[in-house]
C-alpha positions in Angstrom: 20.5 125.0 147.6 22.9 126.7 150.4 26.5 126.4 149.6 28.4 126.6 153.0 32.2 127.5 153.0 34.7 128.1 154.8 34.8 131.4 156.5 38.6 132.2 156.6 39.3 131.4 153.0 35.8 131.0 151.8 36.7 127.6 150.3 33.3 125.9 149.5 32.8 122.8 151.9 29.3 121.3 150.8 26.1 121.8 149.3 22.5 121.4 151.1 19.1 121.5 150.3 17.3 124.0 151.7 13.4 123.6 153.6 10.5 125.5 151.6 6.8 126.0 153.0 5.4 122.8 152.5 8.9 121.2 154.6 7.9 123.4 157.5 3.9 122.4 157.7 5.6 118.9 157.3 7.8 119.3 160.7 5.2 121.4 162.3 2.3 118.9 161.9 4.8 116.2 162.8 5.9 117.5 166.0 2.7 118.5 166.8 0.9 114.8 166.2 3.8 113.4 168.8 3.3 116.0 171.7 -0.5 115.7 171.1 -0.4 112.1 171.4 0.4 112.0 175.8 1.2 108.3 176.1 3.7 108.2 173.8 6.2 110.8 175.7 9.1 109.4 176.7 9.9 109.2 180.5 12.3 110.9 182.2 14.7 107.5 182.5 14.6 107.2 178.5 15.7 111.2 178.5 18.1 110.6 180.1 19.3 107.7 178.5 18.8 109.1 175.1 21.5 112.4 176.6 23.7 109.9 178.1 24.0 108.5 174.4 24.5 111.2 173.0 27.2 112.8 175.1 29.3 109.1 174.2 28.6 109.6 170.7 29.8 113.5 170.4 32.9 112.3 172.9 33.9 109.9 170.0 34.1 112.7 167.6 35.6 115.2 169.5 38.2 115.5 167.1 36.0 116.5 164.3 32.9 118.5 165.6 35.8 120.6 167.0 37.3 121.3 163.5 34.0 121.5 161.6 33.5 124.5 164.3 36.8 126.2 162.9 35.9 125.2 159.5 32.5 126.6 159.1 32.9 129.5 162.0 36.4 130.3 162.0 36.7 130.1 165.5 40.4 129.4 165.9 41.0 125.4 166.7 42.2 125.7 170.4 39.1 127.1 171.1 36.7 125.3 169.3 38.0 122.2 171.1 36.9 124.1 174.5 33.5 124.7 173.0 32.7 121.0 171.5 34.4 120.0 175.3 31.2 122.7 176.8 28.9 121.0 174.9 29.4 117.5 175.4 29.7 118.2 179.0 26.1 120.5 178.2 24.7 117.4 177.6 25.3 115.7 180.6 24.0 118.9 182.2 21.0 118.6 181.4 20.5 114.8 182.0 22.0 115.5 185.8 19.0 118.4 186.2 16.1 115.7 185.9 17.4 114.1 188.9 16.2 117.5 191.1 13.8 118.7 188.5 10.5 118.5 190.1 7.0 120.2 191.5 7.0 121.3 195.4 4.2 121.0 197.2 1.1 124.1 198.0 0.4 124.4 201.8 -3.3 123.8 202.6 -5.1 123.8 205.8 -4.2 127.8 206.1 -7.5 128.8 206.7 -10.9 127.0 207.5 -11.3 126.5 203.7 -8.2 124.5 202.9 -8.6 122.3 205.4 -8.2 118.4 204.2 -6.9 119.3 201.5 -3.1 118.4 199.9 -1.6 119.9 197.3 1.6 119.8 195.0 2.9 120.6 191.7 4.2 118.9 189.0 5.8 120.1 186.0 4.7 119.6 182.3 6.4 120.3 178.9 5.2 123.8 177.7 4.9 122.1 174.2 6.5 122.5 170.7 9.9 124.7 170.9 11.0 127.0 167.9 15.1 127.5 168.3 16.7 130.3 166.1 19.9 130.4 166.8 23.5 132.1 165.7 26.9 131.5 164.5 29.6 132.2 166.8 29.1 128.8 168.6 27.7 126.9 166.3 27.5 123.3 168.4 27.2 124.4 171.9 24.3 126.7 171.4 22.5 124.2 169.5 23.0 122.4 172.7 21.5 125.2 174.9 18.4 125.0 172.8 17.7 121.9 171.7 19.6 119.7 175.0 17.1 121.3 177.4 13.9 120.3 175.1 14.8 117.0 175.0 15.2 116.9 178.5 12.0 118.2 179.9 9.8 116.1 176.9 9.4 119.3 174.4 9.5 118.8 170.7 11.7 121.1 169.3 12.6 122.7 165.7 15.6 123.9 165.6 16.8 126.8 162.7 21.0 127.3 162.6 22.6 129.9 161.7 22.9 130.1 157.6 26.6 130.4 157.8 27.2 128.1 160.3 24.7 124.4 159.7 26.8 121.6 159.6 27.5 121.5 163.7 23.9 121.6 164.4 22.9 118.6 161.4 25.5 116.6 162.7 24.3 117.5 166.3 20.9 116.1 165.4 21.9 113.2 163.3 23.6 112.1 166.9 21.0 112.5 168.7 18.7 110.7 166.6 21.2 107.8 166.5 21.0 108.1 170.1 17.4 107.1 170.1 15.4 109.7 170.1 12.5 109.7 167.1 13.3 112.3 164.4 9.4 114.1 165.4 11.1 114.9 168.6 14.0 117.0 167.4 13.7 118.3 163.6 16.2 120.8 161.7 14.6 123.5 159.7 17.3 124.7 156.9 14.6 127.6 154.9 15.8 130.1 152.2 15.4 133.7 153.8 14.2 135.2 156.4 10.5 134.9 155.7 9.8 131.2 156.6 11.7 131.5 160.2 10.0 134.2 160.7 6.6 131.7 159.9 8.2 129.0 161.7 8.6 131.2 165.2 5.3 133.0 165.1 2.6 129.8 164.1 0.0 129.2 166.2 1.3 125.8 167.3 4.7 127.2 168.7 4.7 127.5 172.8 7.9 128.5 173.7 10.4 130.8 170.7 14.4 130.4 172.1 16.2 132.7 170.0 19.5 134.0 169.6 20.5 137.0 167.6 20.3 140.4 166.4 17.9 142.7 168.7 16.2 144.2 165.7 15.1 140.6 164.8 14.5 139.2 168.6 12.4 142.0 169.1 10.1 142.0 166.1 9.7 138.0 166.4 8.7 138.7 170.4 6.0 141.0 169.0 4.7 138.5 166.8 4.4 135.3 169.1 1.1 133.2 169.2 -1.1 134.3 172.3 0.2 132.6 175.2 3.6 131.7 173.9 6.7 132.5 175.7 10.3 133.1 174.5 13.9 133.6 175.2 16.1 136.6 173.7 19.8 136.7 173.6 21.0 139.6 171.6 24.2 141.5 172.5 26.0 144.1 174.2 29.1 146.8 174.6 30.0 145.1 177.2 32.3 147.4 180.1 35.1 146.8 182.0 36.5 149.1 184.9 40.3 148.8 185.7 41.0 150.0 188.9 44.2 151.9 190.0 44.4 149.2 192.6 44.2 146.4 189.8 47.8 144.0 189.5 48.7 145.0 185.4 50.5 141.5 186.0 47.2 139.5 186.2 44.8 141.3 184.3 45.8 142.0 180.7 45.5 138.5 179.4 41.4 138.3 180.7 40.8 141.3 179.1 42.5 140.6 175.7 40.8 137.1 176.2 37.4 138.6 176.5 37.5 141.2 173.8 39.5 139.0 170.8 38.1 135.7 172.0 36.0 134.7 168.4 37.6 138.4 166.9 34.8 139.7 169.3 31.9 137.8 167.8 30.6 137.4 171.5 27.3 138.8 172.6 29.1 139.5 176.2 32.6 140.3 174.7 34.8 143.2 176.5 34.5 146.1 174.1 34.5 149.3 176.7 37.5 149.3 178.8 37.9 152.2 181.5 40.6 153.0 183.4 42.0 154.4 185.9 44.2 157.8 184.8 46.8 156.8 187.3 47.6 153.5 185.7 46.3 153.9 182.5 50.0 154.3 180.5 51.1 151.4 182.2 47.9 149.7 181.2 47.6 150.2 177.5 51.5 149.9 177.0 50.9 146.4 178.1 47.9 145.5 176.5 49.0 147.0 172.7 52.2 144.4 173.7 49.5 141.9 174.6 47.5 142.6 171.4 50.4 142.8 168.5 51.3 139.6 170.1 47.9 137.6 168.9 48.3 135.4 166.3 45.9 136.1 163.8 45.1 133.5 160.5 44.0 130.7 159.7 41.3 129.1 162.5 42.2 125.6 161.7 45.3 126.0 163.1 46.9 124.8 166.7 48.7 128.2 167.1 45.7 131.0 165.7 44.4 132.9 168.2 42.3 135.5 166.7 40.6 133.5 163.3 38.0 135.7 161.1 34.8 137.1 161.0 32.3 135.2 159.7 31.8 137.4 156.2 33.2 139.8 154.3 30.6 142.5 155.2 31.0 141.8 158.4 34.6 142.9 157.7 33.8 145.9 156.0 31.6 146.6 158.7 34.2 147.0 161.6 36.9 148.4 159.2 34.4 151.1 158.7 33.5 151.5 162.3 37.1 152.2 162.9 38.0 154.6 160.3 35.1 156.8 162.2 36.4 156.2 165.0 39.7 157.5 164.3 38.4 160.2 162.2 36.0 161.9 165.0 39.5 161.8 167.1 40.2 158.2 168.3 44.1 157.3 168.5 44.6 154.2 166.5 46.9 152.7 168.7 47.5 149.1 166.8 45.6 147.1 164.3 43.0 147.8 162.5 44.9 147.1 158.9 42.7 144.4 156.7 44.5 140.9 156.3 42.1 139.1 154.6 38.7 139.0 153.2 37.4 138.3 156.4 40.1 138.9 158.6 41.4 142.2 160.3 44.1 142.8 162.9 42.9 142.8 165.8 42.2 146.9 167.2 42.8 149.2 170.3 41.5 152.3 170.0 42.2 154.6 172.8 39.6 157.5 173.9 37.3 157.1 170.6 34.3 159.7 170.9 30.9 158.7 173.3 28.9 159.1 170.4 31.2 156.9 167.9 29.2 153.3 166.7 32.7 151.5 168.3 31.4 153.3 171.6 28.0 153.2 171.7 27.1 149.9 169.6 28.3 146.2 169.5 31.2 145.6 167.2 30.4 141.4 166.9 34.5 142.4 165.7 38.3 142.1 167.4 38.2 146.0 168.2 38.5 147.2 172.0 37.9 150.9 173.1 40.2 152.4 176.1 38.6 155.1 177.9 40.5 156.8 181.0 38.3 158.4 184.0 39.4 160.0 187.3 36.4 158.8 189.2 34.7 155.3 190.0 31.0 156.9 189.8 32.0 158.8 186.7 33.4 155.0 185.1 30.1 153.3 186.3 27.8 155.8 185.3 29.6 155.9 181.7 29.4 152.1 181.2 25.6 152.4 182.6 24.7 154.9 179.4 23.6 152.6 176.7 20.0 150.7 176.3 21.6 147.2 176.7 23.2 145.7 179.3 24.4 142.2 179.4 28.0 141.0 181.3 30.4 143.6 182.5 33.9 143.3 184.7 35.7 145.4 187.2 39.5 144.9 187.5 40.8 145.8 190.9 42.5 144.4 194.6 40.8 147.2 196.5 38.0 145.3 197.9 35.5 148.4 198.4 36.0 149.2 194.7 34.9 145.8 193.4 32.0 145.8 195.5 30.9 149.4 194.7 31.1 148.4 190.9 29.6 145.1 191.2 26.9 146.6 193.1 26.3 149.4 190.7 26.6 148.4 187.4 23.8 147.4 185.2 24.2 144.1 184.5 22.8 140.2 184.9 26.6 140.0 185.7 29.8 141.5 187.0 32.8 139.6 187.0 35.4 140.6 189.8 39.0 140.4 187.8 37.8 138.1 185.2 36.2 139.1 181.6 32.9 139.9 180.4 32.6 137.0 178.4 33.2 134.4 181.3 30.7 132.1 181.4 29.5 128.9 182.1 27.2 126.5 180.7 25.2 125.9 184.3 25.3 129.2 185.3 22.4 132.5 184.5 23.2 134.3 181.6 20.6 137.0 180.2 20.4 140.0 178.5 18.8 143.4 180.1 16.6 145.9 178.2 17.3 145.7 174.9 20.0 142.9 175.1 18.0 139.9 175.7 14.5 138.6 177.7 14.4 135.5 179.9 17.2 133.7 181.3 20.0 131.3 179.7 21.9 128.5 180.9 20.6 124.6 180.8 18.6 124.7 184.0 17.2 127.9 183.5 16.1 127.0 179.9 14.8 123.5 181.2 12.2 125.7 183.7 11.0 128.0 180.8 10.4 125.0 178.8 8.3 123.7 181.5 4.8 124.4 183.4 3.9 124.0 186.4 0.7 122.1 186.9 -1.5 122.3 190.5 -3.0 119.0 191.6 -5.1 119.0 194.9 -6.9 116.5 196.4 -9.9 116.7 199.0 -9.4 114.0 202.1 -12.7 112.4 202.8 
């Protein structure tokens, strides 16, 4: 049995039974027997039907999948109303896709060969999906893995995070009610590691979507069935360049926004800041103002703005990674005292050492790093250093030093005077080197999950 609880208070909420070997054969064979069997897909028009459904359905409970997400996450209310909002509106995303997701068609008569001949594509689901996926948003990537699946016709199997399953078993109980046969879409709930690990790398699996740690996303990559593809989105230390030409006005709540958003537990949260030397006074006076000024407590309530991490280790973890911090010459300059089991306040730590873990590793905690530099190469080269690269901002009016940045830096993404962890739910979103491997986002996901097949035909 998993006991799931509450991660602010760790308050027990329920008690479920968990999937052994025997479970998984079960799903696998099952999901297996239904894309095997070709006249029984469903067609694009009952797809879509099936995700208008089940947008309707999750709209009516609002309300509650938002405070299940605070409950089992801790992700503080006002913004786990934002995320069940994302995902109902993820749904619809990818119901809207199938209406311009098709083939093209191959040019022929190019050379004496081709001619009458014509050509075109179509695509195909790739076949049975794995999903691993994580905690932080517990409902809306559940919808980024499973939403897409369903849309292009691919069984899927989806594994949530231990610490966060409810979202995703209520998630699937809706979208069964919606219509959509159980073999279709099938939770996997296993104790340990082991049996995901099974689940990802058998034979029968075409395409892996996972989301997590890279030490994990990695090893399962290495492991995949020949022929199988797969999706990584592990993390970052995601940087941010503050310009001396930046307005201080309009830029200190993004950046406290993108590094405490979740207490951090964002793979594309703001966790490097570097600024100018000219303005950087000015800039972390306001932003320790900014920053004592969270609310941090309790997630289920309207006014939290910073709720906990999602264990006590993870805790320890970050409290430690601080105290190093500060001991190899960091300024503390607020936070970092313990509140809770699971909660800390949340951290600026101004010039911490290059070779500190807060500098040179993700924190997944509500800890930001202030750095000052005299020169824009200098900043972008220092944000450059480390083997992952995921999202990453520059701050500034000057339009030549936005565009320098945004060319240089080593990212899928630069955000002009908005956060690291903007995103949205249509838009790319992927990991480079060591963060990640394919590309994110509903339509993106809905092509991986898809092949293209050639179909010519000879005129007489």
């Amino acid at each position: 049995m998993l006991t799931v609880v509450q991660a602010f208070d760790r308050a027990p909420i329920t008690e479920l039974a968990t999937d052994d070997a025997a479970a998984l054969e079960r799903k696998l064979h099952a999901a297996e027997r239904v894309f095997k069997h070709r006249d029984g897909w469903l067609k694009p028009h009952q797809r879509v039907a099936i995700l208008r459904k089940l947008a309707a359905l999750m709209d009516a409970r609002r309300d509650h999948l938002a405070m299940q997400i605070a409950r089992e996450g801790g992700k503080p209310l006002p913004d786990a109303i934002v995320e069940t909002n994302r995902a109902i509106d993820g749904v619809h995303n990818a119901a809207d896709e199938l209406r311009n997701f098709a083939g093209r068609e191959i040019p022929m008569g190019l050379s004496a060969a081709a001619e009458n001949r014509w050509a075109f594509t179509t695509k195909e689901p790739i076949g049975i999906v794995a999903a691993i996926s994580a905690f932080n948003h517990p409902l809306n990537l559940i919808v980024h893995q499973v939403a897409p699946a369903v849309a292009v016709g691919c069984p899927v199997i989806i594994k949530p995070a231990t610490a966060t399953p409810l979202s995703c078993l209520e998630f699937v109980a809706l979208l069964h009610e919606a219509g959509l046969p159980e073999a279709w879409c099938q939770t996997f709930l296993p104790d340990g590691n082991e049996l995901a690990e099974k689940l990802a790398t058998d034979r029968r699996i075409a395409f892996l979507s996972f989301i997590g740690s890279a030490r994990v996303g990695w090893s399962l990559h290495a492991k995949l069935a020949h022929g199988a593809r797969s999706a990584l989105e592990h993390g970052g230390v995601a940087p941010a360049i503050v310009d001396r030409s930046a307005d201080l006005g309009r830029i200190i709540e993004p950046i406290v926004k993108g590094g405490y958003y979740h207490a951090g537990q964002v793979c594309v949260s703001t966790q490097r800041v570097f600024v100018h030397q000219d303005i950087a006074d000015d800039f972390t006076g306001q932003l320790i103002a900014r920053v004592e000024a969270l609310r941090t407590g309790d997630p289920t309530l309207q006014d939290t703005e910073v709720g906990p991490l999602i264990l006590p280790r993870e805790a320890d973890r970050v409290a430690e990674w601080i105290e190093e911090a500060v001991k190899g010459g960091a300024t503390l300059a607020t936070g970092g005292k313990r509140l809770s089991g699971t909660t800390l306040q949340p951290t600026v730590l101004l010039d911490p050492p290059a070779d500190a873990r807060i500098s040179t590793q993700e924190v997944f905690g509500p800890a930001l790093a202030v750095y000052r530099y005299d020169d824009l190469d200098e900043a972008i080269a220092r944000a450059n250093a480390l083997p992952t690269a995921f999202q990453a901002s520059v701050f500034a009016q000057d339009i030549g030093v936005a565009m320098r940045a945004a060319d240089r830096l080593d990212a899928s993404a630069v955000m002009i005077n908005d956060p690291t962890a903007f995103r949205t739910d249509w838009m790319p979103f992927a990991g480079r080197r060591e963060s990640g491997y394919g590309t994110g986002g509903i339509p993106y996901t809905m092509r991986d999950m898809t092949q293209e097949k050639m179909i010519l035909m000879r005129r007489s």
